[in-house]
C-alpha positions in Angstrom: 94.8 -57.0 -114.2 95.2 -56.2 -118.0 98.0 -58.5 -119.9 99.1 -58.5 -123.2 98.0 -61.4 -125.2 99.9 -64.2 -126.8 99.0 -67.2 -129.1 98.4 -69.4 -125.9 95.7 -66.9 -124.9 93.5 -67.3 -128.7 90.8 -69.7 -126.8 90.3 -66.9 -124.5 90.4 -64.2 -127.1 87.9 -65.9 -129.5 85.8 -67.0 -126.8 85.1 -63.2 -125.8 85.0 -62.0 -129.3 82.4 -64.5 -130.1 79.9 -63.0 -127.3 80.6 -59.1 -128.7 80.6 -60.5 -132.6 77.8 -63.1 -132.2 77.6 -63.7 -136.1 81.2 -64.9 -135.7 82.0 -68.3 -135.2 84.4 -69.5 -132.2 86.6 -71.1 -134.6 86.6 -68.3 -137.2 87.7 -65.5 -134.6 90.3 -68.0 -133.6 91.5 -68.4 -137.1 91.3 -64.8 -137.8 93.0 -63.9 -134.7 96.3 -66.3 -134.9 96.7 -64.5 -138.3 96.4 -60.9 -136.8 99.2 -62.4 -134.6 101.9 -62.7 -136.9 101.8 -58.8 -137.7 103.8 -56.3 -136.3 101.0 -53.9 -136.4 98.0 -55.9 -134.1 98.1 -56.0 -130.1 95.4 -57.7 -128.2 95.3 -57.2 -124.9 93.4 -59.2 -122.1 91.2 -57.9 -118.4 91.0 -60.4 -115.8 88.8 -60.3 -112.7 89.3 -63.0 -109.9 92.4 -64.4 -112.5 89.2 -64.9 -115.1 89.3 -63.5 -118.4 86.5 -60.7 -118.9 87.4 -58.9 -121.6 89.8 -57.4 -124.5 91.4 -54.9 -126.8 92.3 -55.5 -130.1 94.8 -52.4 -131.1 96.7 -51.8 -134.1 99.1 -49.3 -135.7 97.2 -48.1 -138.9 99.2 -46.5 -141.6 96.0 -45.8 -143.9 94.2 -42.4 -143.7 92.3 -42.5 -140.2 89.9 -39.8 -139.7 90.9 -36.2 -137.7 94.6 -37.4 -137.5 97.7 -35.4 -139.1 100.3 -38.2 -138.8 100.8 -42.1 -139.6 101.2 -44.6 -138.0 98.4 -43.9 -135.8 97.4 -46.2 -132.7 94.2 -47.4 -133.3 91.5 -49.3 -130.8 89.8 -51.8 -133.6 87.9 -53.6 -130.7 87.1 -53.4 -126.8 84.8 -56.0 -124.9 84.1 -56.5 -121.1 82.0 -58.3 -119.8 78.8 -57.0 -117.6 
């Protein structure tokens, strides 16, 4: 099952991020995360297996130059995880 995340789900989010971003703290990504919350433009979105969280997208709608596209706002995948 893939679900879209919500600010209850940041624990789970961080905790993934901080296994694919290992120089990140748990905390930070959780900080940094809530904030990427409030915009319009940033989707994360949550895989479970067995109902337990294995991975995530972070997806956004860029409306800077992104490279071999012709039109903006373009839908962008800023970061996948899973789990092995």
């Amino acid at each position: 099952m893939v679900q879209k995340a919500d600010k209850n789900d940041l624990a789970m989010l961080a905790n993934l991020a901080a296994l694919m971003w290992s120089l990140s703290t748990i905390d930070t990504l959780f900080h940094e995360f809530s904030e990427m919350m409030l915009k319009e433009n940033v989707q994360f979105f949550l895989k479970f297996a067995n109902n337990v969280p294995v991975g995530f997208a972070q997806c956004s709608l860029r409306y800077d130059y992104v490279e071999d596209t012709e039109t903006t706002p373009v839908g962008y995948l800023e970061g996948i995880f899973v789990k092995e």
